[in-house]
N, CA, C and O atoms as CSV, one atom per row, in Angstrom:
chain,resi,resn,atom,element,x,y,z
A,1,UNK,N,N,0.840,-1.170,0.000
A,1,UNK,CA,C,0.000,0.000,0.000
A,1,UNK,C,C,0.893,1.245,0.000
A,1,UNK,O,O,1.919,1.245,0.680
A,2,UNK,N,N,0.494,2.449,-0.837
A,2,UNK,CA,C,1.052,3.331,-0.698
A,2,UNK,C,C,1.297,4.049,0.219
A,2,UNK,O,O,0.289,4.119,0.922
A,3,UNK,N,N,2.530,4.954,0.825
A,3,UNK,CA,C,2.011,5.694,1.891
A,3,UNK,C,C,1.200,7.211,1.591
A,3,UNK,O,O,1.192,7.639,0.437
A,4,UNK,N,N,0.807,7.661,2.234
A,4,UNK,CA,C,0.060,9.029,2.104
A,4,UNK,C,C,0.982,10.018,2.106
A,4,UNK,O,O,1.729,9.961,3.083
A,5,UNK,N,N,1.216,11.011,1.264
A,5,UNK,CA,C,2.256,12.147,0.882
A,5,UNK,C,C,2.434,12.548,2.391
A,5,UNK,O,O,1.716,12.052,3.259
A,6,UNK,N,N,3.465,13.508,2.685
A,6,UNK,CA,C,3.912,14.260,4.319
A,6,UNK,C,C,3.655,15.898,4.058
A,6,UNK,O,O,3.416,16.063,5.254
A,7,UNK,N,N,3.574,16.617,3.763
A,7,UNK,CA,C,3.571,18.432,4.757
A,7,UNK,C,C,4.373,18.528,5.659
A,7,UNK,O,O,4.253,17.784,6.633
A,8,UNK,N,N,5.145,19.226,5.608
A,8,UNK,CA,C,5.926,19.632,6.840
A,8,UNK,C,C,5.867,20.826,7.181
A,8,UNK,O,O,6.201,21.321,6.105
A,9,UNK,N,N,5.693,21.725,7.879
A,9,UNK,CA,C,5.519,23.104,8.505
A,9,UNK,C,C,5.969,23.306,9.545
A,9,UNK,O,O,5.680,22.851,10.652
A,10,UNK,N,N,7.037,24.322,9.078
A,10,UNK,CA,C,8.175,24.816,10.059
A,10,UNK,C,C,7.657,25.828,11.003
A,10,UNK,O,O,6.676,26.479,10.642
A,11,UNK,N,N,8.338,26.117,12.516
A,11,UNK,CA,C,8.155,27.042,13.437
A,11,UNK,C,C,8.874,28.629,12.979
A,11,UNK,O,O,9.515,29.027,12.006
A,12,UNK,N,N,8.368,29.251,14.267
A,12,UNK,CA,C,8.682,30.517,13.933
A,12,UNK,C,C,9.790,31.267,13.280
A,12,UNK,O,O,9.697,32.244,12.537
A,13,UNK,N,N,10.672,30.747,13.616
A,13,UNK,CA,C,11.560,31.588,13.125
A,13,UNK,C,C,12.381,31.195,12.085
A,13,UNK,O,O,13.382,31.837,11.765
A,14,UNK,N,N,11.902,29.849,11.359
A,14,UNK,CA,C,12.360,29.272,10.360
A,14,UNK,C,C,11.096,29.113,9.271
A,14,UNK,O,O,9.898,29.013,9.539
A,15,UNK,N,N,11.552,29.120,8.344
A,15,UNK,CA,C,11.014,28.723,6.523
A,15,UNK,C,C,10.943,27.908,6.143
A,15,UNK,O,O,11.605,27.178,6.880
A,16,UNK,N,N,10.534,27.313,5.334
A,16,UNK,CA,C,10.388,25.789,4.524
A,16,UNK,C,C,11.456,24.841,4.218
A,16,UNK,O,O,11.436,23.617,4.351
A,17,UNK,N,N,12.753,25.889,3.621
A,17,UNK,CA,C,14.338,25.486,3.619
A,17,UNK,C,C,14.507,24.680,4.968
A,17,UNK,O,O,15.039,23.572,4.897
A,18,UNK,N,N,13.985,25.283,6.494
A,18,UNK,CA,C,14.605,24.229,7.164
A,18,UNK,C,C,14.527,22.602,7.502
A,18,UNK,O,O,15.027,21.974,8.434
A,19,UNK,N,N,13.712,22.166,6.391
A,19,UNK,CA,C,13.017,21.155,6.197
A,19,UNK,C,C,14.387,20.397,5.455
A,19,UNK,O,O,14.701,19.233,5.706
A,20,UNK,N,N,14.843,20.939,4.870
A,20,UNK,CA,C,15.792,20.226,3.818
A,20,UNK,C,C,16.863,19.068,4.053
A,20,UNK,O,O,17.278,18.489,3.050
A,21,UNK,N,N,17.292,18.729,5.183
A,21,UNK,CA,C,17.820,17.725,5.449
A,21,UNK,C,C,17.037,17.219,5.799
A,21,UNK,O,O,17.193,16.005,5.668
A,22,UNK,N,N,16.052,17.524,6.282
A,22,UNK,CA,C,15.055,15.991,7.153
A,22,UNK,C,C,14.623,15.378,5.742
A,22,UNK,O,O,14.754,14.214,5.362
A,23,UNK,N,N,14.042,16.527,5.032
A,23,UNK,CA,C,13.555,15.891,3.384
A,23,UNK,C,C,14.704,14.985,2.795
A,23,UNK,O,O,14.637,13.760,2.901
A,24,UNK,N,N,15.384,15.390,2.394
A,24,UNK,CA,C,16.976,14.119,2.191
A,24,UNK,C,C,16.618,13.371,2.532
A,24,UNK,O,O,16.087,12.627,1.708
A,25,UNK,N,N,16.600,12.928,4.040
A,25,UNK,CA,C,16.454,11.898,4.848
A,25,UNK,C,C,15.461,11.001,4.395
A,25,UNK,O,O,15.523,9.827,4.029
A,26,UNK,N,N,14.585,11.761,4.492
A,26,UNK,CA,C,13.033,11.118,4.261
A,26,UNK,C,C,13.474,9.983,2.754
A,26,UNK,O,O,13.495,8.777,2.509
A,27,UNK,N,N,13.760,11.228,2.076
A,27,UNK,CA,C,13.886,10.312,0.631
A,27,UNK,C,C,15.081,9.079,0.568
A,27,UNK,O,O,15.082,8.312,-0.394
A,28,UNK,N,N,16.083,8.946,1.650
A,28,UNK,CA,C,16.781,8.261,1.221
A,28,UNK,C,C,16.075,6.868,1.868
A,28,UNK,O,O,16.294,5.686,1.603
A,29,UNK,N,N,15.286,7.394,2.676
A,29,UNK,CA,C,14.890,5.964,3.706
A,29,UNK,C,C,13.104,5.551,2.751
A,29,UNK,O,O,12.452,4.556,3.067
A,30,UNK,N,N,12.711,6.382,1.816
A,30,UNK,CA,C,11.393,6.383,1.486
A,30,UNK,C,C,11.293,7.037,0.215
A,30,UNK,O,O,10.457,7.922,0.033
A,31,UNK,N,N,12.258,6.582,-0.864
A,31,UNK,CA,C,12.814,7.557,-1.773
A,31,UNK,C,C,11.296,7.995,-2.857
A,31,UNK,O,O,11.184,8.962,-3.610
A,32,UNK,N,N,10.473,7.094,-2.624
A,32,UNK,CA,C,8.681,7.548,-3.343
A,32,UNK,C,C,7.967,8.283,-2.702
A,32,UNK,O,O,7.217,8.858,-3.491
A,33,UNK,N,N,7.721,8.690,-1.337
A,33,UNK,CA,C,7.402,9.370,-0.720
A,33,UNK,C,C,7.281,10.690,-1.385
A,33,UNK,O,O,8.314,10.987,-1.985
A,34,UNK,N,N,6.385,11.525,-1.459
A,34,UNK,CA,C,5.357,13.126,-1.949
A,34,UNK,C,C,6.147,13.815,-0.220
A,34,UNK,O,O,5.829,13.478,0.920
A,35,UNK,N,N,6.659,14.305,-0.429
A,35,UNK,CA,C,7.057,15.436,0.742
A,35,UNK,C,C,6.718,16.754,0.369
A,35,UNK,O,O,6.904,16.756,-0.848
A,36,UNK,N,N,6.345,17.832,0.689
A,36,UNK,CA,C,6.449,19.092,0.513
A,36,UNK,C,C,6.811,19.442,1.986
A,36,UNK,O,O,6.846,18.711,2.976
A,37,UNK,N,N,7.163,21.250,1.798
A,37,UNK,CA,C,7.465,21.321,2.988
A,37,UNK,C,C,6.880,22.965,2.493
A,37,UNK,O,O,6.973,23.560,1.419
A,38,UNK,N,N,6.278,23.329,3.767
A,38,UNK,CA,C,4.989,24.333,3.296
A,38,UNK,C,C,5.514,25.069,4.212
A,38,UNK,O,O,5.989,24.719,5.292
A,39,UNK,N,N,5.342,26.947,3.383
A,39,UNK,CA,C,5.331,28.061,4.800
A,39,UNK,C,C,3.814,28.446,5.262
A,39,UNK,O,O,3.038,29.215,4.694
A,40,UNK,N,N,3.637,27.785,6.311
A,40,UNK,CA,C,1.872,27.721,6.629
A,40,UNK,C,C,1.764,28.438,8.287
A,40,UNK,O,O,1.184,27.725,9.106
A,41,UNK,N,N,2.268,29.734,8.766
A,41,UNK,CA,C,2.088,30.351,9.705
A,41,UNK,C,C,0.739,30.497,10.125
A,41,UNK,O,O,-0.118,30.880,9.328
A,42,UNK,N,N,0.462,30.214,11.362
A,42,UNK,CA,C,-1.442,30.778,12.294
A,42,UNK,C,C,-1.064,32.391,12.175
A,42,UNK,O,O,-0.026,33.027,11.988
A,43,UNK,N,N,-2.168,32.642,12.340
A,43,UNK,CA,C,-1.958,33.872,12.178
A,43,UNK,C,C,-2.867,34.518,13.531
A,43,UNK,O,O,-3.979,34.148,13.906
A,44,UNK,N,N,-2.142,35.424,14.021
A,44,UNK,CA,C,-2.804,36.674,15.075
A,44,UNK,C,C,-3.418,35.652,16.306
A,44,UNK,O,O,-4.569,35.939,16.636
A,45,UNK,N,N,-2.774,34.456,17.051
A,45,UNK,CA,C,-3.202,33.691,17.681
A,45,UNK,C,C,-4.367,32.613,17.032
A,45,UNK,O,O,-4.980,31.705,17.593
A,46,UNK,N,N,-4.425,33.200,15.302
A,46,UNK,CA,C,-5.697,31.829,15.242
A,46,UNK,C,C,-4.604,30.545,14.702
A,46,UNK,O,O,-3.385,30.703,14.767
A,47,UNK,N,N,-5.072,29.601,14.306
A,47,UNK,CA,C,-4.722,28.266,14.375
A,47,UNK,C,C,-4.341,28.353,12.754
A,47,UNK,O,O,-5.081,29.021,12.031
A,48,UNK,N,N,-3.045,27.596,12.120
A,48,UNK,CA,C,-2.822,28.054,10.949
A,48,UNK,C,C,-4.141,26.928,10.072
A,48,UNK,O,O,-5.082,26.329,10.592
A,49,UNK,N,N,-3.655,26.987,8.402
A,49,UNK,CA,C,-4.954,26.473,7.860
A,49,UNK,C,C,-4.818,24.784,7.410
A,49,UNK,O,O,-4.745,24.407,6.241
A,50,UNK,N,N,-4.805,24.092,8.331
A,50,UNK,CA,C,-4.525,22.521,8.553
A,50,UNK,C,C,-6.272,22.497,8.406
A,50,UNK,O,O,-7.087,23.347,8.765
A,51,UNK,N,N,-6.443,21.394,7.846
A,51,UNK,CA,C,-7.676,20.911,7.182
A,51,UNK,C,C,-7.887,19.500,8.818
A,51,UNK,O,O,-7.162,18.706,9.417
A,52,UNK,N,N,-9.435,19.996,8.861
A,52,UNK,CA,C,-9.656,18.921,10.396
A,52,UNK,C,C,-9.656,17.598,10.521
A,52,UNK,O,O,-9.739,16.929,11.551
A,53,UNK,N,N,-9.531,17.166,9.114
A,53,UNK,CA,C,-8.950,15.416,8.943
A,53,UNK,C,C,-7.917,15.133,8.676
A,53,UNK,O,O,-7.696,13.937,8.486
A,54,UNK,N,N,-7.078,15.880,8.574
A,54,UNK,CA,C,-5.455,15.945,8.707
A,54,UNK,C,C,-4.750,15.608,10.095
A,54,UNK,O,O,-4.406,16.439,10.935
A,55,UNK,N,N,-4.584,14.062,10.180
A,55,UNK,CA,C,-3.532,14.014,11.357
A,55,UNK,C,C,-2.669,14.574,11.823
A,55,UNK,O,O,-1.614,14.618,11.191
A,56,UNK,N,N,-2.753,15.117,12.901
A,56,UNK,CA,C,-1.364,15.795,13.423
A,56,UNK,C,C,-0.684,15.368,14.712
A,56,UNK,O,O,-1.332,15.010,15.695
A,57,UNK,N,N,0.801,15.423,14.674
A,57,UNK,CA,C,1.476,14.372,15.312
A,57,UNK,C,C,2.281,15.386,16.359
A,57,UNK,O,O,2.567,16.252,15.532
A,58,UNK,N,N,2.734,15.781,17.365
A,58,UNK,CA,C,3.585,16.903,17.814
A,58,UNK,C,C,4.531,16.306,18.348
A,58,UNK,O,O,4.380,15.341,19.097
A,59,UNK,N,N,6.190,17.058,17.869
A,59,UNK,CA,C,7.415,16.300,19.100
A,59,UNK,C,C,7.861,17.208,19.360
A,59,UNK,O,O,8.509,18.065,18.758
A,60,UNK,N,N,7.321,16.981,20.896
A,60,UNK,CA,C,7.125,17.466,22.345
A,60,UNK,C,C,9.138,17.713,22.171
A,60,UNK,O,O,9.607,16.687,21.677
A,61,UNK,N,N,10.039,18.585,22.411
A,61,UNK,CA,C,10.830,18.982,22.221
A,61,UNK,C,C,11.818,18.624,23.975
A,61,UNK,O,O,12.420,19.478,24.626
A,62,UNK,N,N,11.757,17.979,24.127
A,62,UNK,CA,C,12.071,18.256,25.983
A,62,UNK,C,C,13.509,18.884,26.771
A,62,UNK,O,O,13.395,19.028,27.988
A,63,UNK,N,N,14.728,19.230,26.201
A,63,UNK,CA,C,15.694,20.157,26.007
A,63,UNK,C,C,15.424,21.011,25.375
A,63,UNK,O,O,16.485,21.303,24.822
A,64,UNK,N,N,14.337,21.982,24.884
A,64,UNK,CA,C,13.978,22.690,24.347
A,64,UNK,C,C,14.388,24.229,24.986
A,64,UNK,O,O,13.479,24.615,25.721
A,65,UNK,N,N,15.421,25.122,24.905
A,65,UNK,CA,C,15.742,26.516,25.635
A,65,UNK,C,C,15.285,27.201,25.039
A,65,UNK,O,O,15.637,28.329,25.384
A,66,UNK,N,N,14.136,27.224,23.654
A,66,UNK,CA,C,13.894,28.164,22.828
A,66,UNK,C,C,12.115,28.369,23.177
A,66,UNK,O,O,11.450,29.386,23.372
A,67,UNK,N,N,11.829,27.240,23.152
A,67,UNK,CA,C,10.305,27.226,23.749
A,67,UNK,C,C,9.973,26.235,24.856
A,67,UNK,O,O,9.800,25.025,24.710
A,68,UNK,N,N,9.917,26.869,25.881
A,68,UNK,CA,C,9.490,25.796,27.133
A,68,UNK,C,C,8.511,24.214,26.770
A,68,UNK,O,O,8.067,23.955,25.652
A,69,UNK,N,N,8.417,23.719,27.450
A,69,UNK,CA,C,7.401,22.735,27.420
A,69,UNK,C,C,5.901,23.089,27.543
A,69,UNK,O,O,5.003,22.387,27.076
A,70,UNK,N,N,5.678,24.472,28.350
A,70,UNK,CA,C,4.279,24.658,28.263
A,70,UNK,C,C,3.853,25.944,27.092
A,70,UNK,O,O,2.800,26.322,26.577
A,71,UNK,N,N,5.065,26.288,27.024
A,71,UNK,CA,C,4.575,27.439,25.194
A,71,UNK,C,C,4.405,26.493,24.037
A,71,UNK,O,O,3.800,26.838,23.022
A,72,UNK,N,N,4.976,25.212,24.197
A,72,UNK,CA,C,4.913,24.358,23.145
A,72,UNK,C,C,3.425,23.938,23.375
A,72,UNK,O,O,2.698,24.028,22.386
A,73,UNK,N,N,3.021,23.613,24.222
A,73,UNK,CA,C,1.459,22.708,24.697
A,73,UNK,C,C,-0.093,23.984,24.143
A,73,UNK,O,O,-1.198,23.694,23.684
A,74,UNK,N,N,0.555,25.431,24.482
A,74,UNK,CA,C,-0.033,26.438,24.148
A,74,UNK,C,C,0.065,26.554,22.338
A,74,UNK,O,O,-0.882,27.078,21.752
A,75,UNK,N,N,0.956,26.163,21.747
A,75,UNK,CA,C,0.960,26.273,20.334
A,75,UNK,C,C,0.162,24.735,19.848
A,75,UNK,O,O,-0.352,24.659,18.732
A,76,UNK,N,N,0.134,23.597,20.786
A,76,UNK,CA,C,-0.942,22.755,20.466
A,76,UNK,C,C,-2.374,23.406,20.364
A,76,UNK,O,O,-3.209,23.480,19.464
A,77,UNK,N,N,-2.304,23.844,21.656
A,77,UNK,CA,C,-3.642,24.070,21.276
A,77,UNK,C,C,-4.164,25.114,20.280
A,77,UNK,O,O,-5.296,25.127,19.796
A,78,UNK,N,N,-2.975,26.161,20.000
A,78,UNK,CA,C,-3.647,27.112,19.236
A,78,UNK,C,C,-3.943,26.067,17.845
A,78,UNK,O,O,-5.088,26.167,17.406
A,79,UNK,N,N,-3.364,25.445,17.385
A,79,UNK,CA,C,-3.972,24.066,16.150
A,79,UNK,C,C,-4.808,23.484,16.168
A,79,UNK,O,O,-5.194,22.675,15.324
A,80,UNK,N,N,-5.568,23.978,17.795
A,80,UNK,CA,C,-6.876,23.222,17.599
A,80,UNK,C,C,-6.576,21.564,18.467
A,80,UNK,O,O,-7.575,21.043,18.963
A,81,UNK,N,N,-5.325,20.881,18.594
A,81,UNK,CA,C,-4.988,19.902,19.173
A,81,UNK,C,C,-4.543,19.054,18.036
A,81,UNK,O,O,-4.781,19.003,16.830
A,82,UNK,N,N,-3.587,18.220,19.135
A,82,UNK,CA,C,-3.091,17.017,17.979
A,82,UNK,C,C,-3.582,15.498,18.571
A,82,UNK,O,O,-4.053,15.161,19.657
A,83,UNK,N,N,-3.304,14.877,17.548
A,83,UNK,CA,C,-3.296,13.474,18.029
A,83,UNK,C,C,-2.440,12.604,18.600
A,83,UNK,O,O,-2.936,11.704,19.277
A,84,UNK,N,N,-1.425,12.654,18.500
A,84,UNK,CA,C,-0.514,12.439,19.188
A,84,UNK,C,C,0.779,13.388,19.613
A,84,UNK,O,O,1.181,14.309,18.901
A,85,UNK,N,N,1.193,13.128,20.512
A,85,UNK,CA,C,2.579,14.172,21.222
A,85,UNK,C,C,3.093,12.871,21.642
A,85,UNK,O,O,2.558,12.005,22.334
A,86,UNK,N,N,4.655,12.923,20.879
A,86,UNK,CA,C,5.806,12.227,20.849
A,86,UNK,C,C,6.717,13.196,21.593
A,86,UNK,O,O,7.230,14.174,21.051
A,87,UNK,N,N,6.911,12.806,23.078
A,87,UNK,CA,C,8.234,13.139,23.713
A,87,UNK,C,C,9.490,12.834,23.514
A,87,UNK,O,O,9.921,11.714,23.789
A,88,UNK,N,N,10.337,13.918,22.944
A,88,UNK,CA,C,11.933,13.330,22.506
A,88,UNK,C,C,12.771,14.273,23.777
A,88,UNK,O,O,12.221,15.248,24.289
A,89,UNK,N,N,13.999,13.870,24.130
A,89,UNK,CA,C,14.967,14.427,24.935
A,89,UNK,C,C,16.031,14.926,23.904
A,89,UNK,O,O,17.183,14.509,23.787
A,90,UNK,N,N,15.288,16.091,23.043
A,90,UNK,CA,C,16.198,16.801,22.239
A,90,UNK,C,C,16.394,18.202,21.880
A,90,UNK,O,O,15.712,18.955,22.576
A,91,UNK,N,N,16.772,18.503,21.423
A,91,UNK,CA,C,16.542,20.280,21.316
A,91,UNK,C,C,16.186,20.851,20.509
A,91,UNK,O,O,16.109,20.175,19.483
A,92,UNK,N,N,15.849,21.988,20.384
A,92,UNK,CA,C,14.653,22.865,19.540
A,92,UNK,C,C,14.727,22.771,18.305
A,92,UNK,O,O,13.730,22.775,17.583
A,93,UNK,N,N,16.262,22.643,17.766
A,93,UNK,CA,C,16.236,22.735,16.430
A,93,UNK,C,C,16.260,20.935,15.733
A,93,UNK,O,O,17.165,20.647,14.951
A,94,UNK,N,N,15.476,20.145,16.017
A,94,UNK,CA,C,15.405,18.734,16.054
A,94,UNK,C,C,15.876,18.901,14.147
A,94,UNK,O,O,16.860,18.317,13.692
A,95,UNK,N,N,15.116,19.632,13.437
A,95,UNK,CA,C,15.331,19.386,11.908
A,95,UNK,C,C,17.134,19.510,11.620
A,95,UNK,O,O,17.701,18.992,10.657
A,96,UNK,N,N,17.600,20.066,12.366
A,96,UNK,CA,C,18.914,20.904,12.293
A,96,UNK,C,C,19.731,19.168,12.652
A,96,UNK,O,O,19.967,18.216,11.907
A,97,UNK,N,N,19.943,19.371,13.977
A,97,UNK,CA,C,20.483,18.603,15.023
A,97,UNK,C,C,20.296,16.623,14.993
A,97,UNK,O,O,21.076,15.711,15.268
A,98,UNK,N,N,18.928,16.668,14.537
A,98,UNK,CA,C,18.620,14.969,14.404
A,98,UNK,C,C,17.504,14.511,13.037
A,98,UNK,O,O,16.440,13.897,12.968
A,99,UNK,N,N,18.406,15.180,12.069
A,99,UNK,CA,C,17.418,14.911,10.865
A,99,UNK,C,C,17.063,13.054,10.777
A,99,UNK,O,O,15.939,12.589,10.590
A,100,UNK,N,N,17.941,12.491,10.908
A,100,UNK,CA,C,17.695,10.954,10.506
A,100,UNK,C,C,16.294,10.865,11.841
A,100,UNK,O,O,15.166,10.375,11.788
A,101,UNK,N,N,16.878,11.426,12.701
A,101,UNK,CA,C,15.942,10.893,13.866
A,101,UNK,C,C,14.542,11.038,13.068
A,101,UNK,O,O,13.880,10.142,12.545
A,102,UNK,N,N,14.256,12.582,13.132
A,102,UNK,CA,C,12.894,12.731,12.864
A,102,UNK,C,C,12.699,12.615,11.197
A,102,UNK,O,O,12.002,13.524,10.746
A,103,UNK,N,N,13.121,11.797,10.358
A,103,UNK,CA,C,12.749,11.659,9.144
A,103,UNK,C,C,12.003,10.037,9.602
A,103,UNK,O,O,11.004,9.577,9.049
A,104,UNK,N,N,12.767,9.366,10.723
A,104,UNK,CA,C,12.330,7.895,11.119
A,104,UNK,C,C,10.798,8.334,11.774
A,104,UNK,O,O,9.811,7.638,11.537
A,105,UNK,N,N,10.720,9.562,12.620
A,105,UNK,CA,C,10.034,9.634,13.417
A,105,UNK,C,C,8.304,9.779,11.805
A,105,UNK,O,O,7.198,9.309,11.542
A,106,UNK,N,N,9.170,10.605,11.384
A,106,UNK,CA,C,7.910,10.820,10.324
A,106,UNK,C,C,7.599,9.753,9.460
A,106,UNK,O,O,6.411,9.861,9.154
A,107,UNK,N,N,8.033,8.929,9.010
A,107,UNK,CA,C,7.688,8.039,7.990
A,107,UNK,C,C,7.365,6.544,9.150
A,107,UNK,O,O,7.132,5.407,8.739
A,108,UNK,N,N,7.411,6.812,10.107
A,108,UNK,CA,C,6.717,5.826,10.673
A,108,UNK,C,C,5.357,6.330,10.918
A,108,UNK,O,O,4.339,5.645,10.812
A,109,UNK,N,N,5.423,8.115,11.396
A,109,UNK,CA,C,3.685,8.443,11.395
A,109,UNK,C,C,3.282,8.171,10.005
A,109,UNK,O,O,2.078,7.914,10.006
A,110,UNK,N,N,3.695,8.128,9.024
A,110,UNK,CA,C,2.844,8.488,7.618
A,110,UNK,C,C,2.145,6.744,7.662
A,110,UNK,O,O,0.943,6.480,7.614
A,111,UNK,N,N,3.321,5.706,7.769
A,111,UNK,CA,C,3.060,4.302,7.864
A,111,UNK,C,C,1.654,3.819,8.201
A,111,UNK,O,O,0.945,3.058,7.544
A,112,UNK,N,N,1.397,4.425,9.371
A,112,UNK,CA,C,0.444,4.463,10.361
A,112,UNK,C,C,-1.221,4.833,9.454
A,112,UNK,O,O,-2.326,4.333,9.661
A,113,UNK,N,N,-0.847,5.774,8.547
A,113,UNK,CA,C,-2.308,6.165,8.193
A,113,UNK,C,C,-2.211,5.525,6.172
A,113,UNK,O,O,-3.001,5.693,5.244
A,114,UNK,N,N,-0.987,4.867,6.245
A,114,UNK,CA,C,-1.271,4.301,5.118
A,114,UNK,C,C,-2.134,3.244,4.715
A,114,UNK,O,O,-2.196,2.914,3.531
């Protein structure tokens, strides 16, 4: 079975580019895989424009010095909520710092709804 394409949407202070090694990743471990990687900001505290049957997965950042653990839980909810929150013991810039990690972390969520 095929898997279902990925979206990726970066935080504040980064752009779509910072997607680009995790995307590598993705493709070397899932080289058919549909990735995009979207600049999709909420805007003015509302929730950005994620469609409500769109799974969403959150990793919970837990060395995180850039956004606490409870500004992160506050940007859940401004999305309206996710379905799952994956706790990692890593740091903020996870795309930067552990691309293989979270390219595994993602193509096992995509697995899931294939």
């Amino acid at each position: 079975m095929a898997l279902p394409g990925l979206a990726l949407v970066h935080g504040g202070q980064h752009a779509a580019d910072c997607w680009d090694r995790t995307v590598d990743e993705i493709h070397c471990q899932e080289p058919g895989l549909a990735v995009v990687a979207l600049d999709l900001p909420g805007r003015r505290g509302k929730p950005g424009d994620l469609l409500d049957d769109v799974p969403r997965t959150w990793i919970l950042t837990l060395r995180d010095r850039a956004l606490s653990q409870a500004s992160q839980r506050r940007s859940i909810a401004a999305l309206g909520g996710v379905q799952t929150m994956l706790p990692f013991d890593t740091c903020h810039n996870l795309v930067i710092s552990e691309p293989k990690l979270l390219a595994s972390i993602l193509l096992e969520r995509c697995r899931r709804y294939a």
